[in-house]
C-alpha positions as a Markdown table, in Angstrom:
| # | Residue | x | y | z |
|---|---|---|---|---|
| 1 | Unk | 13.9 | -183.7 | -164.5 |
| 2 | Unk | 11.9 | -180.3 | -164.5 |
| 3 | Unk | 13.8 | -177.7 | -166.9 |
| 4 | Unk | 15.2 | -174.4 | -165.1 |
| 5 | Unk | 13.0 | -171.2 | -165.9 |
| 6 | Unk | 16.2 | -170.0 | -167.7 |
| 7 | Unk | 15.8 | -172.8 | -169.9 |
| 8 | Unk | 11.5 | -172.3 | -170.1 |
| 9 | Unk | 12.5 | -168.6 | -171.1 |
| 10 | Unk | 15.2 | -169.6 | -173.6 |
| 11 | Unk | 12.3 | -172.0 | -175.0 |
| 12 | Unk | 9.8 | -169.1 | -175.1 |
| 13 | Unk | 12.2 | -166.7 | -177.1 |
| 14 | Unk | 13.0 | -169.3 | -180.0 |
| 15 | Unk | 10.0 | -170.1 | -181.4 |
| 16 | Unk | 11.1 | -173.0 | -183.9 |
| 17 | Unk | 11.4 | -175.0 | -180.2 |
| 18 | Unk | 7.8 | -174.6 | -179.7 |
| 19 | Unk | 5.0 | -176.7 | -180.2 |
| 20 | Unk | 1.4 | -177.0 | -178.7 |
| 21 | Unk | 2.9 | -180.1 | -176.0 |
| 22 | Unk | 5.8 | -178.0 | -174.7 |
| 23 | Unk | 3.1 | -174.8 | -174.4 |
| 24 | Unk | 0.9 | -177.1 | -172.7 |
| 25 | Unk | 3.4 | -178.3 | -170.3 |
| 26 | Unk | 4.5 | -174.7 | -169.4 |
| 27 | Unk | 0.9 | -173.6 | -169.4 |
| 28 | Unk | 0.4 | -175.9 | -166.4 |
| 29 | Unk | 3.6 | -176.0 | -164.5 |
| 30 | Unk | 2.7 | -174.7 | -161.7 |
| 31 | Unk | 5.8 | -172.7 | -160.5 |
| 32 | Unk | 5.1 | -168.7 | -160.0 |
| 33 | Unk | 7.8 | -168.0 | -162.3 |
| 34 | Unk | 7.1 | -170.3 | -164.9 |
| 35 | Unk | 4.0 | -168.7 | -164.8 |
| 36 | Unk | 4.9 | -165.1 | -165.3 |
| 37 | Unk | 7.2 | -166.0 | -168.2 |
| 38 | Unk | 3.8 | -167.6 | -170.2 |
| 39 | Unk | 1.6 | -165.0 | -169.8 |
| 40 | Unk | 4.1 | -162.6 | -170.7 |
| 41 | Unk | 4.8 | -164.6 | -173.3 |
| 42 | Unk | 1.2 | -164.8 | -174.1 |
| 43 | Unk | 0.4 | -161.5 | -174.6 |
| 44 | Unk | 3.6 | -160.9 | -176.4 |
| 45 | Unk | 2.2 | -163.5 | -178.9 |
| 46 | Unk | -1.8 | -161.6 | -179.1 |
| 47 | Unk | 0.1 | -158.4 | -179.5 |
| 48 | Unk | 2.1 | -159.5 | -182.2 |
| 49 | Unk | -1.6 | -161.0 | -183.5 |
| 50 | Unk | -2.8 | -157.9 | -183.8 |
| 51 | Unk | -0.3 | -156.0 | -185.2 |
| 52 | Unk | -0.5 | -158.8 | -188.3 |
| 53 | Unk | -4.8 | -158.3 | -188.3 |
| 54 | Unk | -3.2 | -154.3 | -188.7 |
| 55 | Unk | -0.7 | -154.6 | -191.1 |
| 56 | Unk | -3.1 | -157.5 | -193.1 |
| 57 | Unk | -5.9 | -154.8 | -192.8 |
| 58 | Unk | -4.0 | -151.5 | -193.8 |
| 59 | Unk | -2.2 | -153.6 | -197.0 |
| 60 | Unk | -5.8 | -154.7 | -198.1 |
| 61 | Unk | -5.9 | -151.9 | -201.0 |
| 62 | Unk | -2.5 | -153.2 | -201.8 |
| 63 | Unk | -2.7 | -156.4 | -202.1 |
| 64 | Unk | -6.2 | -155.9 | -204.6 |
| 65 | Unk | -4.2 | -153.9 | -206.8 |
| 66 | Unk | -1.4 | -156.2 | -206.7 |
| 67 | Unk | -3.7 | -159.1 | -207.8 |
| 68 | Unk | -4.6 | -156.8 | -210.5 |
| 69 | Unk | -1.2 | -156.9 | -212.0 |
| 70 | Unk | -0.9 | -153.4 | -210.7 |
| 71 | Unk | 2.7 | -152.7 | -209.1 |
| 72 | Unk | 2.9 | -148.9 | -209.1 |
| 73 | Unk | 1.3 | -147.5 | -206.0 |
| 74 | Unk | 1.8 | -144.0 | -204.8 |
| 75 | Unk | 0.3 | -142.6 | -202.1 |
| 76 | Unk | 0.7 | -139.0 | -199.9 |
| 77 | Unk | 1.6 | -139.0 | -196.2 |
| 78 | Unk | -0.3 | -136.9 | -193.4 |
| 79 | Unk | 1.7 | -133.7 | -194.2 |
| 80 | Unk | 1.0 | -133.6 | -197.7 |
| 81 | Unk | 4.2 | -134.6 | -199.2 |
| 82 | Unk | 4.4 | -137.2 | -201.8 |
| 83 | Unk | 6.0 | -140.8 | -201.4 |
C-alpha cells in the first residue's frame, strides 16, 4: 500500500528516515502532491548546501589558524567595534 502524503512529508522532515531508495521512490511517484513536497524538499536540501559551501568558505581563515595551534582569533565587525 502507497503511504499517505502526510506520511511522505513526515518522511521528508526526519532525515535519519531517509535514504537514496525511499528518495527515489518519492522522486517518481507520480502524484501532484507527492511531487510538490520533493521539490520543495529539494531545494530546501541545495539551500541548505550552500549555506554549508558559505559557512565552509567564510571559516577557511579559521580553520588555517586553528590547524596552526592558533585558538585566539579576534576580529572587528562592519561598524568598527571589536569582538
Amino acid at each position: 500500500m502507497a503511504k499517505t502524503i502526510k506520511e511522505i512529508e513526515e518522511i521528508l522532515n526526519t532525515p535519519k528516515t531517509l535514504n537514496d531508495d525511499i528518495i527515489e521512490q518519492i522522486s517518481t511517484d507520480e502524484r501532484k502532491g507527492v511531487q510538490v513536497l520533493y521539490q520543495k524538499w529539494l531545494k530546501n536540501e541545495k539551500n541548505k548546501q550552500k549555506a554549508k559551501e558559505k559557512y565552509d568558505l567564510m571559516s577557511a581563515y579559521e580553520n588555517e589558524l586553528r590547524a596552526k595551534n592558533i585558538h585566539m582569533i579576534a576580529g572587528v565587525d562592519e561598524v568598527g567595534r571589536v569582538i
